[in-house]
DRENDO-1510 file (C-alpha; in Angstrom, 1 decimal, always signed):
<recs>
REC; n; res; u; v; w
REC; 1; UNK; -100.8; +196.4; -10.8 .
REC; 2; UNK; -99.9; +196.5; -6.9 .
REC; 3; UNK; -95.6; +195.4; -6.4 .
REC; 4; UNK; -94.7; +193.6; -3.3 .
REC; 5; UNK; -91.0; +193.7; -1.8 .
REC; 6; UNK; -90.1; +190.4; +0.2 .
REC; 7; UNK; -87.3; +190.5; +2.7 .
REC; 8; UNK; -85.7; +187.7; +4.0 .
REC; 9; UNK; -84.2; +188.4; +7.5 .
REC; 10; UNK; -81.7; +185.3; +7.8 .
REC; 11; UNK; -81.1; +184.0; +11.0 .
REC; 12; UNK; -78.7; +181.2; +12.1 .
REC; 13; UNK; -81.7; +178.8; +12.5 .
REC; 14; UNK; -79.5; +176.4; +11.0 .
REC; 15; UNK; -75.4; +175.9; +9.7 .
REC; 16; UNK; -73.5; +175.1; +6.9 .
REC; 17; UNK; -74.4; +173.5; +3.7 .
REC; 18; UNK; -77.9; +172.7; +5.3 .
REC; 19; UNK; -78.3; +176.5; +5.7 .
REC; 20; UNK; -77.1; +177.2; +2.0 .
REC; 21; UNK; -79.3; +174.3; +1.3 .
REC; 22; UNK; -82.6; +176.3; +2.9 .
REC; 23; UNK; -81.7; +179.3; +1.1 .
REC; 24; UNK; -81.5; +178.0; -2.2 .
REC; 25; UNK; -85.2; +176.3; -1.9 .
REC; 26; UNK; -86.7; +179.3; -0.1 .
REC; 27; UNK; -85.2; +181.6; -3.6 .
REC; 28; UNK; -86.7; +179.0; -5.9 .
REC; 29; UNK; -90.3; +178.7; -4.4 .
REC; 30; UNK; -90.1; +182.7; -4.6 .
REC; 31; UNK; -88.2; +183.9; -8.0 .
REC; 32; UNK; -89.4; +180.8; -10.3 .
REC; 33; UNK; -92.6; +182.7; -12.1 .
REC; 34; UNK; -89.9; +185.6; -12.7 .
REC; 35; UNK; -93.1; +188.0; -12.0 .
REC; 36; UNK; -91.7; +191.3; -11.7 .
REC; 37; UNK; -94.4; +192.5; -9.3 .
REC; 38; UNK; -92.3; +190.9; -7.0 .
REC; 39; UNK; -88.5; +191.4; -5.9 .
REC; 40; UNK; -86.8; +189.9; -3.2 .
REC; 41; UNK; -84.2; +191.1; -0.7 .
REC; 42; UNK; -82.2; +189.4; +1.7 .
REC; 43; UNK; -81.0; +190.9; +4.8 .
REC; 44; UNK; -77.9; +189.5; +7.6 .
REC; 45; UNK; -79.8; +189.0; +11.0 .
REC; 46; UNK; -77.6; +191.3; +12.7 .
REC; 47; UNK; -78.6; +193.9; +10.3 .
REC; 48; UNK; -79.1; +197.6; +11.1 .
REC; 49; UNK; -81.7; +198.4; +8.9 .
REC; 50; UNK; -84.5; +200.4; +10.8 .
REC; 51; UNK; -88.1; +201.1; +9.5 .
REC; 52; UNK; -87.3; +204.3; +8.3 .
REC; 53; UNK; -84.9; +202.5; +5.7 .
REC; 54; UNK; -87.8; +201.0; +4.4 .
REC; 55; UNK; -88.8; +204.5; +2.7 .
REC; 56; UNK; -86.3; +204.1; +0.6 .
REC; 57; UNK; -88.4; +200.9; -1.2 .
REC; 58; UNK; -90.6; +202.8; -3.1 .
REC; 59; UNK; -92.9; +201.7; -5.8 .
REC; 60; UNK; -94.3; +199.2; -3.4 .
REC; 61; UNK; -98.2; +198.8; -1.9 .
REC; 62; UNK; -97.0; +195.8; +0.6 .
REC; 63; UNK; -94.4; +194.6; +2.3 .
REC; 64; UNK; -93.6; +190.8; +3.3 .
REC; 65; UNK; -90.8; +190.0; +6.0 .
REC; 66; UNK; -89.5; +186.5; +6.6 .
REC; 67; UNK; -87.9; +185.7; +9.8 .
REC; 68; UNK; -85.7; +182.3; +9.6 .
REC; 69; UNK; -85.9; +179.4; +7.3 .
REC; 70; UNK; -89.6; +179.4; +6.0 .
REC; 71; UNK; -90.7; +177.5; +2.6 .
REC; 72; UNK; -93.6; +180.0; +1.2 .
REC; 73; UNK; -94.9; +179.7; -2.5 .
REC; 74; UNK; -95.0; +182.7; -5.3 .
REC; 75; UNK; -98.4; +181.8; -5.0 .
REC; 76; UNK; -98.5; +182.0; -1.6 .
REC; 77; UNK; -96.8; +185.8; -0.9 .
REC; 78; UNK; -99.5; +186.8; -4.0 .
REC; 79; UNK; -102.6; +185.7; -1.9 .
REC; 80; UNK; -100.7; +187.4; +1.7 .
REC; 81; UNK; -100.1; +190.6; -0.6 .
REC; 82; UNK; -103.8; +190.6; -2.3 .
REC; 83; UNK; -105.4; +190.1; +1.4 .
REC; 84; UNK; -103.2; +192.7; +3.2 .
REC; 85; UNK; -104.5; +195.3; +0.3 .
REC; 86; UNK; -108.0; +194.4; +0.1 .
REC; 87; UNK; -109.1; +193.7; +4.1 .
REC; 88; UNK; -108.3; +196.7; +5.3 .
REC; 89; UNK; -109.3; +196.3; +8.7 .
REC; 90; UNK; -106.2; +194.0; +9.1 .
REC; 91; UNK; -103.2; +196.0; +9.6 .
REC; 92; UNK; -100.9; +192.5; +9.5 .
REC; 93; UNK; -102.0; +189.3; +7.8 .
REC; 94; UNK; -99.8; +186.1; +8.5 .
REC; 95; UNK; -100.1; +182.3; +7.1 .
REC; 96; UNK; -100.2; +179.2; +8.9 .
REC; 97; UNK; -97.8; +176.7; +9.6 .
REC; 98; UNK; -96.6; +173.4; +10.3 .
REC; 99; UNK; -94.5; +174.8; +13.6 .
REC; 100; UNK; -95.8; +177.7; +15.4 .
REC; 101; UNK; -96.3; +178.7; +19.0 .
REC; 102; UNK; -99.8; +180.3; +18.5 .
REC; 103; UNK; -102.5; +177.7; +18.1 .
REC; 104; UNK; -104.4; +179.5; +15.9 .
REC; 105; UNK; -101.8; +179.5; +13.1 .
REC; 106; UNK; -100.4; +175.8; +13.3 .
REC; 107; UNK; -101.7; +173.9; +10.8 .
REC; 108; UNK; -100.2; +170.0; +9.9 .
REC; 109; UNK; -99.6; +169.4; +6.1 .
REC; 110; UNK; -102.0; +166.6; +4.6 .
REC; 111; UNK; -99.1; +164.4; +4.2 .
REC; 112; UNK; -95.2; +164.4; +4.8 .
REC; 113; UNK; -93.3; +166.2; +1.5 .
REC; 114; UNK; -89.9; +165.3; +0.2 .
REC; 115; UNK; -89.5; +167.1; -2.8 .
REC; 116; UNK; -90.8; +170.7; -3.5 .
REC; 117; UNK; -93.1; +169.6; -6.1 .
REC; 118; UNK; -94.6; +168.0; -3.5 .
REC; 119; UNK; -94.7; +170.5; -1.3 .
REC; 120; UNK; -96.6; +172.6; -3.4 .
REC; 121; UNK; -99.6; +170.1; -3.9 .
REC; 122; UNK; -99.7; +170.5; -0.2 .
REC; 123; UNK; -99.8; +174.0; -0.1 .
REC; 124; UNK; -102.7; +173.5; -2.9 .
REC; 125; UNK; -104.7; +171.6; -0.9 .
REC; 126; UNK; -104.8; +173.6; +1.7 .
REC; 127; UNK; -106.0; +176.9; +0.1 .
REC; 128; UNK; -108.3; +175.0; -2.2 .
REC; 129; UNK; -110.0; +173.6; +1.1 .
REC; 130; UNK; -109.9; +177.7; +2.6 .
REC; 131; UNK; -109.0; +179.9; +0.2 .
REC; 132; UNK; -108.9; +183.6; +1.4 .
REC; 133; UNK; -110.4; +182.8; +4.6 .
REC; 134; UNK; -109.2; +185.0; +7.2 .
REC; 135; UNK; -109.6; +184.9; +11.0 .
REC; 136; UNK; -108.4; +187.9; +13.7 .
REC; 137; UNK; -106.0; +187.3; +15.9 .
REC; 138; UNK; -104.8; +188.7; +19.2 .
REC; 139; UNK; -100.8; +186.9; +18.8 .
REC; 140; UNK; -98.7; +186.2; +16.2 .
REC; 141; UNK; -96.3; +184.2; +15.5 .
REC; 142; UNK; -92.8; +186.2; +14.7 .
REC; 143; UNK; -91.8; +184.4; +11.1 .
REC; 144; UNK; -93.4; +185.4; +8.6 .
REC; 145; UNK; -95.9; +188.9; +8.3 .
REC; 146; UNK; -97.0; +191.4; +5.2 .
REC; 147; UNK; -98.2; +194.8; +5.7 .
REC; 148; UNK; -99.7; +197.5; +3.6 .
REC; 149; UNK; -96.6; +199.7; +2.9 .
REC; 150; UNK; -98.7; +203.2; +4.1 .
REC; 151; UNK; -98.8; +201.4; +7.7 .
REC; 152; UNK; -94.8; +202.1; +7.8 .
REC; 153; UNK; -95.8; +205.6; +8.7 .
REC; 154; UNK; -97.7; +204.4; +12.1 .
REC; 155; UNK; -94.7; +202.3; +12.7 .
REC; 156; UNK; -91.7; +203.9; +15.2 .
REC; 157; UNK; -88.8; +204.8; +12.3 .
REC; 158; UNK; -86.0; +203.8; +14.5 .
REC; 159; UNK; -87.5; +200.0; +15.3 .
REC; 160; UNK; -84.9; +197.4; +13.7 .
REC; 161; UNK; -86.4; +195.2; +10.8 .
REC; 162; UNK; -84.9; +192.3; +12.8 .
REC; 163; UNK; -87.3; +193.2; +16.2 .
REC; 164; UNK; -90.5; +194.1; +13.7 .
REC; 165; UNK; -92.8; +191.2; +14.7 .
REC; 166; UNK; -92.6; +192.4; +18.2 .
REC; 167; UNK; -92.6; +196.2; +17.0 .
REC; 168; UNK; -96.5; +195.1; +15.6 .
REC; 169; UNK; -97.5; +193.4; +18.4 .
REC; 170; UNK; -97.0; +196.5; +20.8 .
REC; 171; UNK; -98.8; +199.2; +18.2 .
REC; 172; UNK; -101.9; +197.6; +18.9 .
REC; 173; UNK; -102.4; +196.5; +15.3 .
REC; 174; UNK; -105.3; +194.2; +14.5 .
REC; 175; UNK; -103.9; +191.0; +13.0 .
REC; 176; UNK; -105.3; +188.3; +10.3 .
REC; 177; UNK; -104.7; +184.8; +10.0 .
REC; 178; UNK; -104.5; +183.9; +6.4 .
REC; 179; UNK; -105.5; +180.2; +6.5 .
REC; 180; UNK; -105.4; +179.6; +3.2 .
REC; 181; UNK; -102.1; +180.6; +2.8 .
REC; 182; UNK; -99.4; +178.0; +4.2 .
REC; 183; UNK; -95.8; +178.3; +5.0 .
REC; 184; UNK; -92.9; +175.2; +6.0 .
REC; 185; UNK; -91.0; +175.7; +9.0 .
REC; 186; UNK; -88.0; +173.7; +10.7 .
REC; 187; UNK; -88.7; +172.9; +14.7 .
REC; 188; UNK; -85.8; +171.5; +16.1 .
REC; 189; UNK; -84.3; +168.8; +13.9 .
REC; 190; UNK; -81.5; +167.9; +16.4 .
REC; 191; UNK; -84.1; +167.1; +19.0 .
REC; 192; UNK; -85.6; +163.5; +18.2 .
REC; 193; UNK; -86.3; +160.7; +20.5 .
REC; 194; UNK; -85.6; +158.4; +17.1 .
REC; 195; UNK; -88.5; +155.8; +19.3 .
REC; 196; UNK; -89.3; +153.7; +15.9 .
REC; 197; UNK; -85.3; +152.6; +16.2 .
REC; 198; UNK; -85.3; +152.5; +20.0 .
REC; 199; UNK; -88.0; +149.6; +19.6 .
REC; 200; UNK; -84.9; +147.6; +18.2 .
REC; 201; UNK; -82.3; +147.9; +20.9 .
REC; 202; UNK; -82.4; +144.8; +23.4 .
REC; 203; UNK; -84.3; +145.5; +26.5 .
REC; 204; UNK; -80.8; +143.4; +27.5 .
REC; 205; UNK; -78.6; +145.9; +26.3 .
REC; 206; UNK; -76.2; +147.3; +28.6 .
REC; 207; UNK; -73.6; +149.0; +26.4 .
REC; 208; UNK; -74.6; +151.0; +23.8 .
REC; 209; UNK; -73.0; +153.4; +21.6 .
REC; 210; UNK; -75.1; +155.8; +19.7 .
REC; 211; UNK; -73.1; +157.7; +17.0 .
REC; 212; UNK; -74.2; +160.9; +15.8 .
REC; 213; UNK; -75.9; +161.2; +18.7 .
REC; 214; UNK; -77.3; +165.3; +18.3 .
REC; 215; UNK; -79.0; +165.9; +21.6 .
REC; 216; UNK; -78.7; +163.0; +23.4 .
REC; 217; UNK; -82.5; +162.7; +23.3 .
REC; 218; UNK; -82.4; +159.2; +22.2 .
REC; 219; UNK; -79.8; +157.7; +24.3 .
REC; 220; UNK; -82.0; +159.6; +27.2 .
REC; 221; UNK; -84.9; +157.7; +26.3 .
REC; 222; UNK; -82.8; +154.8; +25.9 .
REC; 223; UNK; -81.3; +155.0; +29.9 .
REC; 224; UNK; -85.1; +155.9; +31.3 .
REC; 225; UNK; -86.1; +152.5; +29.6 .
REC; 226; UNK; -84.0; +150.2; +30.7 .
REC; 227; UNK; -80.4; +150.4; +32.9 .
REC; 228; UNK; -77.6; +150.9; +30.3 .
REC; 229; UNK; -74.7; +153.0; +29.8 .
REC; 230; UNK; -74.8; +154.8; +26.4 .
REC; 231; UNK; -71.6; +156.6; +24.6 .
REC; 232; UNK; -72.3; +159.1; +22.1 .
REC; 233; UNK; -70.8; +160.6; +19.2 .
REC; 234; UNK; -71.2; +163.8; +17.6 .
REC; 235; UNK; -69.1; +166.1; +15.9 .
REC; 236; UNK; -71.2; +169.2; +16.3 .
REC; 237; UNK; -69.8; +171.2; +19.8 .
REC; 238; UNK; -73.0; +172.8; +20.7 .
REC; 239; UNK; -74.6; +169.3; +20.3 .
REC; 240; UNK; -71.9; +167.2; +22.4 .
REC; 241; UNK; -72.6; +170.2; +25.8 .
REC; 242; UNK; -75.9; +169.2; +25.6 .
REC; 243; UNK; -75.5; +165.5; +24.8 .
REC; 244; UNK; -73.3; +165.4; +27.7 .
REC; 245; UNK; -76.0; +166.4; +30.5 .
REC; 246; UNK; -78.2; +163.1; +28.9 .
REC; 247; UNK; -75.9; +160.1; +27.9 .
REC; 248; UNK; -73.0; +158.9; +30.0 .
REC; 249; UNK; -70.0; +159.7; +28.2 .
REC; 250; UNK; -70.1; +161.7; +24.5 .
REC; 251; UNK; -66.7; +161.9; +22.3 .
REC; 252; UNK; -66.6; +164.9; +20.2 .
REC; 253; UNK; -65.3; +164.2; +16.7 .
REC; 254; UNK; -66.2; +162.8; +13.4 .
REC; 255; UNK; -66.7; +158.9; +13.4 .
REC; 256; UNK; -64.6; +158.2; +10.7 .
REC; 257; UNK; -61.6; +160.3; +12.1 .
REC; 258; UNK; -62.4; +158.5; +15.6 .
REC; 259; UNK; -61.9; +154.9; +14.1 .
REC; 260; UNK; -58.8; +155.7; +12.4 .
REC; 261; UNK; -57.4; +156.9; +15.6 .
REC; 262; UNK; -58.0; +153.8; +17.7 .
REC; 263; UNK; -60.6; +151.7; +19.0 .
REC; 264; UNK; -63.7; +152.9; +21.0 .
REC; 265; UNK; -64.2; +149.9; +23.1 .
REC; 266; UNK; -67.2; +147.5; +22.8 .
REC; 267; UNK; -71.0; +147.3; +23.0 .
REC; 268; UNK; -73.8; +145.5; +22.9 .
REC; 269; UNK; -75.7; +147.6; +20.9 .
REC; 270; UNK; -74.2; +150.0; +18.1 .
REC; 271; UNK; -77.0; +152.5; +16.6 .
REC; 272; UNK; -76.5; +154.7; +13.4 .
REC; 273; UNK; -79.8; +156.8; +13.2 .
REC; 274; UNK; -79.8; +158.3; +9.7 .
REC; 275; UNK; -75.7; +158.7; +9.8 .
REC; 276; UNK; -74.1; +156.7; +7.1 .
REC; 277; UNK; -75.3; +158.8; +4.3 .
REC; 278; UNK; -73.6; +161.8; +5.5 .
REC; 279; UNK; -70.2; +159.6; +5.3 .
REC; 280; UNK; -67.7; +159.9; +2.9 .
REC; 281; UNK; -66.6; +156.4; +2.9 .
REC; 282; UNK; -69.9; +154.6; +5.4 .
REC; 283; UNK; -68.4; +150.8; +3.9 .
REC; 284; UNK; -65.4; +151.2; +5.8 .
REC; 285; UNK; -67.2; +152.5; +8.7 .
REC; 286; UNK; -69.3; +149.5; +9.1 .
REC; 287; UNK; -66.8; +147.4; +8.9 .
REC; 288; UNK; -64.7; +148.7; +11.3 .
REC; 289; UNK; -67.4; +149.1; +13.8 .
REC; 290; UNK; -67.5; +145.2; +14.0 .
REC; 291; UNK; -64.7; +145.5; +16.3 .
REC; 292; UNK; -66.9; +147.2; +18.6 .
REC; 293; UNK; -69.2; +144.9; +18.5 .
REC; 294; UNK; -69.3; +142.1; +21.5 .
REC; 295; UNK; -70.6; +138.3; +19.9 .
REC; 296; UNK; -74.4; +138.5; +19.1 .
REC; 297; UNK; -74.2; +142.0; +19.7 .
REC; 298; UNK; -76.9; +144.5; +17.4 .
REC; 299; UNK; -76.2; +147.3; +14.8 .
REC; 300; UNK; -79.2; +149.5; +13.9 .
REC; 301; UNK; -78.9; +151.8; +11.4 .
REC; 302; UNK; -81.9; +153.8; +9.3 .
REC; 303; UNK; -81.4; +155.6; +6.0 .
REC; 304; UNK; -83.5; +157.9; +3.4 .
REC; 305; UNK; -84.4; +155.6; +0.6 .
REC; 306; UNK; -83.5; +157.1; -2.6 .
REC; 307; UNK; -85.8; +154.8; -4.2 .
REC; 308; UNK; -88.9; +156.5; -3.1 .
REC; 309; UNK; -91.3; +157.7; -5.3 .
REC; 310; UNK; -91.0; +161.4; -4.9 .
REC; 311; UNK; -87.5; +161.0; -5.8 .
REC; 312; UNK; -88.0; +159.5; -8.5 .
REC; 313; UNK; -90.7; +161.8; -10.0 .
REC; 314; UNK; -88.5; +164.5; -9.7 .
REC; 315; UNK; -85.8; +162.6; -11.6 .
REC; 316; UNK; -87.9; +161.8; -14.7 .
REC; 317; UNK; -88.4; +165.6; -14.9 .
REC; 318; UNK; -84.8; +166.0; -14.9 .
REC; 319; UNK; -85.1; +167.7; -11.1 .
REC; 320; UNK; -82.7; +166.6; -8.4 .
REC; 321; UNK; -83.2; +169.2; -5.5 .
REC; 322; UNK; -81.6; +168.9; -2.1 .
REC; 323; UNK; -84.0; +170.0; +0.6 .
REC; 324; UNK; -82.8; +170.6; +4.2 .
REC; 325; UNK; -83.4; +167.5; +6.4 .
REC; 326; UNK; -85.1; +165.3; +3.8 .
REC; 327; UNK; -84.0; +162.2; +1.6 .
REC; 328; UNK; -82.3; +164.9; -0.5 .
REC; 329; UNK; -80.5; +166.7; +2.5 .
REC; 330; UNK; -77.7; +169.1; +1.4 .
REC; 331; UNK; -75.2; +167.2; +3.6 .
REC; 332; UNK; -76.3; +163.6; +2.4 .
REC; 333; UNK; -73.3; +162.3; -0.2 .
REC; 334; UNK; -74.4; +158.8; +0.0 .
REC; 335; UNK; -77.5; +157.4; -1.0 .
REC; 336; UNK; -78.9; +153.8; -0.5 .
REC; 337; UNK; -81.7; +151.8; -1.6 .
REC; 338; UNK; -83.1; +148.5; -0.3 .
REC; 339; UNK; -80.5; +146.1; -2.3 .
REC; 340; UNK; -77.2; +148.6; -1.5 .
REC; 341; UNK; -78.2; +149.0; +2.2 .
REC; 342; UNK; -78.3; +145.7; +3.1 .
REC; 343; UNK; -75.1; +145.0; +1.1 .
REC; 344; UNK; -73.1; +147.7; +2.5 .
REC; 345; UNK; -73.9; +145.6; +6.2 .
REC; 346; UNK; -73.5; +141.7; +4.3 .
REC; 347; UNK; -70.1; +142.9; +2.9 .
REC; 348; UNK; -69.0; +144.1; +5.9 .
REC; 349; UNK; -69.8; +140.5; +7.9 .
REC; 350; UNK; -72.7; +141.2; +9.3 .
REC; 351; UNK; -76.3; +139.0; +9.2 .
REC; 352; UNK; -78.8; +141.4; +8.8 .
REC; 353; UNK; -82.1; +140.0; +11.0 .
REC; 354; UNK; -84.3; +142.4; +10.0 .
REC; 355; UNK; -85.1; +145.2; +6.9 .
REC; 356; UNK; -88.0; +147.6; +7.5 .
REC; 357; UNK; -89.4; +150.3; +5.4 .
REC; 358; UNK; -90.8; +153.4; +7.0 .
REC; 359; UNK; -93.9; +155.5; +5.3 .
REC; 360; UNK; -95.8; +158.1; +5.8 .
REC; 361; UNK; -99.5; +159.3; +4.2 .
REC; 362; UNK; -99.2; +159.3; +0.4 .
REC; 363; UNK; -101.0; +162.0; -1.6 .
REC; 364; UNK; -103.3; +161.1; -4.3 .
REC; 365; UNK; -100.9; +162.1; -7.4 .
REC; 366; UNK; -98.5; +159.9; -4.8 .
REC; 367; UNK; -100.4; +157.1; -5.4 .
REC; 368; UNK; -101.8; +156.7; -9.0 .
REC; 369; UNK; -97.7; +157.5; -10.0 .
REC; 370; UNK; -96.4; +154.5; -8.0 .
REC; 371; UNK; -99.4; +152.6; -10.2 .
REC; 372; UNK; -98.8; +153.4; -12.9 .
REC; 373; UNK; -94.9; +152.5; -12.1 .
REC; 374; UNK; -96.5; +149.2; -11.3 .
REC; 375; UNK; -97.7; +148.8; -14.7 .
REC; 376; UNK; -94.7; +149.4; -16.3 .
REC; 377; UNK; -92.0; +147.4; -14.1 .
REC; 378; UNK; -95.0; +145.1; -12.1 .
REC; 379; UNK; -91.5; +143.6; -10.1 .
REC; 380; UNK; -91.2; +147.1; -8.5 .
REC; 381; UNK; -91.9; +146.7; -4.7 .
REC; 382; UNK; -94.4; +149.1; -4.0 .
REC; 383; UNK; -93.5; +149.1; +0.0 .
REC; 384; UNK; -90.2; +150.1; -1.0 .
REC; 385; UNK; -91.8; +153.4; -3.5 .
REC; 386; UNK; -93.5; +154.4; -0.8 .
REC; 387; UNK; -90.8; +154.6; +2.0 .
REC; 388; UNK; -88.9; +157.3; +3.0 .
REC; 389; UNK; -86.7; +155.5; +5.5 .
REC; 390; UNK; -84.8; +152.2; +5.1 .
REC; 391; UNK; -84.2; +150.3; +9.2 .
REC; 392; UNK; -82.0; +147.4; +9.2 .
REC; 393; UNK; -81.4; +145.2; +12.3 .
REC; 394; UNK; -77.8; +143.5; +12.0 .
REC; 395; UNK; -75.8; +141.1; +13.9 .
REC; 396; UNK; -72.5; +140.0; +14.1 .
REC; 397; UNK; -71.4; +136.4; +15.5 .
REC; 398; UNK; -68.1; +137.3; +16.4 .
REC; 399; UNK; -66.4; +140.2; +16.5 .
REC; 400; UNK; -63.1; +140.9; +13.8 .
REC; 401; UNK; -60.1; +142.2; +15.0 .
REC; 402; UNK; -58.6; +142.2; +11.7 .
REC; 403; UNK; -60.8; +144.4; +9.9 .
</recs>
């Protein structure tokens, strides 16, 4: 019976809880069978471990290195390990994935995925449809690669484990695209226009504050549409340098320290994209910001909605895992549904104009669960089990200096 040793080269793709958060998924999706043909390692980025350490791994017949945050089944690193020992011809076999720079090994999920049980009907459907299909490649991608453990020996010993995806590409190795075999991967999660709430600001706008503004992408988009001066906020420093080349004026801090210190002047247009769950106290917040709000002026806001069916799956199997970026992020401590949402805005004095739900492509399973819900509780509204995002539109008449 063949052993494979996984290594997991961490990088700082990502910070904080959210990066504890990845970690703790990735080691699930991995160790859960507990088949001991398989043991995992994790390696610091800035480690100094060279090739020739890896002769100290014996007992293995392949190796698999993972560069980053990347979501890859049990099942997954057993069909990688299987191929790279039976098609000899390859010297590297990689997956595909949702985010990659070669064309040849992107491949878009047949629907979004919130929970990891999801997830792995995803990554189901996808080898069902091209099981151990393999295709040669000139390029690879640098996240995720396995090897046969006697090619170590055509490898140069004193190459870094961190630099081996380049290392392969200049030995002149023949390379296989497993694309049956498919991996997650983060893009840049701090870099979105936001354009289904930007449909909501008032082409009359002129003021607009955009708090936890990340990038400054949207308030970009924003000041290209129409003529407006937009103020962000954003706690994150790297974020506020780069917010700063795009919006007119960012303040660095955390939006509940920021209103307990004073006033931020007023606006037209306040907009809270996917905010007020990382808050510990958002009911305050909202209220307060009416006293940045001029008469008739907006608040937009968009939330996950704990309500949606995935979620709730998860919790009749007594599962409640927090996934990076998701309706379950590790930094969300707040969670809403249709009915608490729009009373966290109607205690706070506002009139809310307009609730949306956002949803994406349900799977199958997706679909006969949420009927089956139906049956059960037929007042259930099945727009609401199917949305992952919760948009309200808001207005305040006049705003209150005494809140």
């Amino acid at each position: 019976m063949s052993k494979t040793a996984v290594f997991i080269i961490n990088e700082n793709s990502f910070k904080g809880m959210e990066a504890e958060t990845a970690r703790r998924v990735s080691r699930h999706l991995l160790l859960e069978s507990n088949d001991k043909t398989l043991d995992l390692f994790e390696i610091d980025g800035d480690s100094s471990l060279m090739v020739r350490d890896l002769f100290n791994y014996t007992g293995y017949d392949v190796f698999v290195f993972i560069y980053g945050i990347l979501f890859i089944t049990y099942e997954g690193i057993n069909v990688l390990s299987g191929i790279a020992l039976n098609q000899e011809k390859f010297s590297v076999i990689v997956p595909v994935t949702n985010e990659s720079k070669i064309l040849y090994q992107r491949h878009a999920p047949p629907y979004i995925y919130q929970t990891i049980s999801v997830l792995k009907w995803a990554v189901k459907e996808i080898y069902d449809e091209y099981k151990d299909n393999i295709i040669e490649a000139d390029e690879i991608d640098n996240f995720c690669l396995a090897l046969r453990s006697e090619l170590l020996d055509v490898l140069p010993e004193d190459g870094y484990l961190i630099d081996l995806p380049k290392i392969v590409k200049k030995g002149g190795l023949r390379f296989g695209v497993a694309k049956g075999v498919y991996a997650h991967r983060y893009g840049n999660c701090y870099e979105s226009g936001r354009d289904d709430l930007l449909e909501y600001v008032p082409l009359d706008a002129r003021e607009v504050l955009d708090i936890g503004s990340a990038g400054g992408l949207f308030g970009e988009m924003l000041k290209k549409r129409q003529e407006c001066f937009v103020t962000g906020v954003e706690s994150d420093r790297e974020l506020v340098d780069i917010a700063g080349t795009r919006l007119d004026y960012v303040k660095h801090g955390d939006v509940e320290t920021i209103l307990d210190e004073g006033r931020l002047g007023l606006y037209d247009c306040i907009v809270c994209g996917d905010v007020l769950e990382h808050l510990n106290n958002p009911w305050k917040v909202v209220k307060l910001l009416r006293r940045h709000l001029k008469a008739g002026g907006l608040f937009i806001a968009s939330s996950p909605n704990v309500t949606n069916w995935a979620i709730i799956r998860e919790m009749l199997k007594g599962r409640w895992d927090y996934i990076p970026f998701s309706i379950l992020s590790g930094t969300h401590i707040r969670f809403f549904t249709r009915n608490t949402y729009a009373e966290l805005f109607e205690a706070a004095g506002y009139r809310i104009k307009e609730l949306h739900f956002q949803s994406f492509k349900l799977p199958r399973k997706g679909c006969e669960f949420i009927a089956r819900l139906k049956e059960l509780l037929p007042e259930l509204r099945e727009e609401e089990l199917k949305a992952n995002e919760i948009v309200i539109v808001a207005e305040v008449q006049e705003p209150s200096l005494k809140d």
